[in-house]
C-alpha positions as CSV (number, residue, x, y, z in Angstrom):
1,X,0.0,0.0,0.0
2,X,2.6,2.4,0.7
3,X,4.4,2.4,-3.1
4,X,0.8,3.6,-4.3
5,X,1.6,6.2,-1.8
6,X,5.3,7.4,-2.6
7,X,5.7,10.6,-5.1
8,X,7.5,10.6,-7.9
9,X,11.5,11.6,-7.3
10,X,12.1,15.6,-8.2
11,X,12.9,14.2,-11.8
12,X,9.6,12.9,-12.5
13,X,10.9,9.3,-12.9
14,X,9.2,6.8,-10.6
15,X,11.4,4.5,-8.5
16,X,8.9,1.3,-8.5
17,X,6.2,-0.2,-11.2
18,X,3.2,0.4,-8.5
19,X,3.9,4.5,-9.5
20,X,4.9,3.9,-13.3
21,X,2.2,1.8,-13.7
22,X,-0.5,4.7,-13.0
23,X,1.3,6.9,-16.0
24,X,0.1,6.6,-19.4
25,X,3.6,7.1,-20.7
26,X,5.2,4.6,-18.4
27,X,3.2,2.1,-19.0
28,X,3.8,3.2,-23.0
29,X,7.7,2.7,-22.6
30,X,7.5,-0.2,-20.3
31,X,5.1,-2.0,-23.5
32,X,8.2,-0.8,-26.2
33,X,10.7,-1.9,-24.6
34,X,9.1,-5.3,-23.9
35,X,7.9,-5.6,-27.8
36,X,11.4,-5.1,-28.5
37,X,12.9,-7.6,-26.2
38,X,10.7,-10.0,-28.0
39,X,11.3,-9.2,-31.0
40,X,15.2,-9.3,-31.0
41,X,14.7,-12.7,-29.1
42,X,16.3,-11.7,-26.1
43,X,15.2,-13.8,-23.8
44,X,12.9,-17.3,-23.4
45,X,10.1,-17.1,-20.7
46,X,10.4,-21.0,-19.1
47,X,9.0,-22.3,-16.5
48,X,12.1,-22.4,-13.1
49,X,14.2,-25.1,-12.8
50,X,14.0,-27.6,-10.0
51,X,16.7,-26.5,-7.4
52,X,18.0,-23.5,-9.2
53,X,18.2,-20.1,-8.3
54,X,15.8,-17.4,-10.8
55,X,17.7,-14.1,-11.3
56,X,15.1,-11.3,-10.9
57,X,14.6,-8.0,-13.0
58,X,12.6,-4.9,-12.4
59,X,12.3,-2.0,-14.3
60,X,14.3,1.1,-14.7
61,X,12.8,4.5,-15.3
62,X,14.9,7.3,-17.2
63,X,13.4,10.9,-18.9
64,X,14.7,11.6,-21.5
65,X,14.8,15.7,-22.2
66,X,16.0,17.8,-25.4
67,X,18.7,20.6,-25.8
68,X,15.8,22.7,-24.3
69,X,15.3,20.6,-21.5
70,X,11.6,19.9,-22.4
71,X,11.0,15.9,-22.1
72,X,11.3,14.1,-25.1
73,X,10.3,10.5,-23.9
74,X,10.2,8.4,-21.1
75,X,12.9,5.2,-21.3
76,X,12.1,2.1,-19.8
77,X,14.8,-0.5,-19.4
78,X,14.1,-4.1,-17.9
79,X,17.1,-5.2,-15.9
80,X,18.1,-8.3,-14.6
């Protein structure tokens, strides 16, 4: 309950999914960057192997801003 409570940082760029997700344009750069990871075949989603550890990811949030400083777009990056 608390994330859906935290601000975003003085940059504008959220520091969890729970406050991207509310943004139109986060949730916008989170879906390109996912089509592209599919579609350079990055990655395999599998089911876990037995007695092996799963390496985690979560999601990276960056704006983007022009020569003017006006935002250009909002970068999402998975990360393992």
């Amino acid at each position: 309950m608390w994330s859906t409570l935290c601000t975003l940082d003085n940059s504008g760029e959220p520091s969890h999914y729970k406050q991207a997700v509310l943004s139109e344009d986060w949730r916008n750069a989170m879906k390109e960057e996912f089509e592209a990871l599919q579609k350079q075949g990055t990655w395999e989603l599998l089911p876990p192997p037995i007695n092996r550890n799963v390496i985690g990811s979560k999601w990276v949030y960056k704006i983007k801003k022009d020569q003017d400083g006006k935002v250009s777009r909002h970068k999402a990056r998975l990360v393992a």
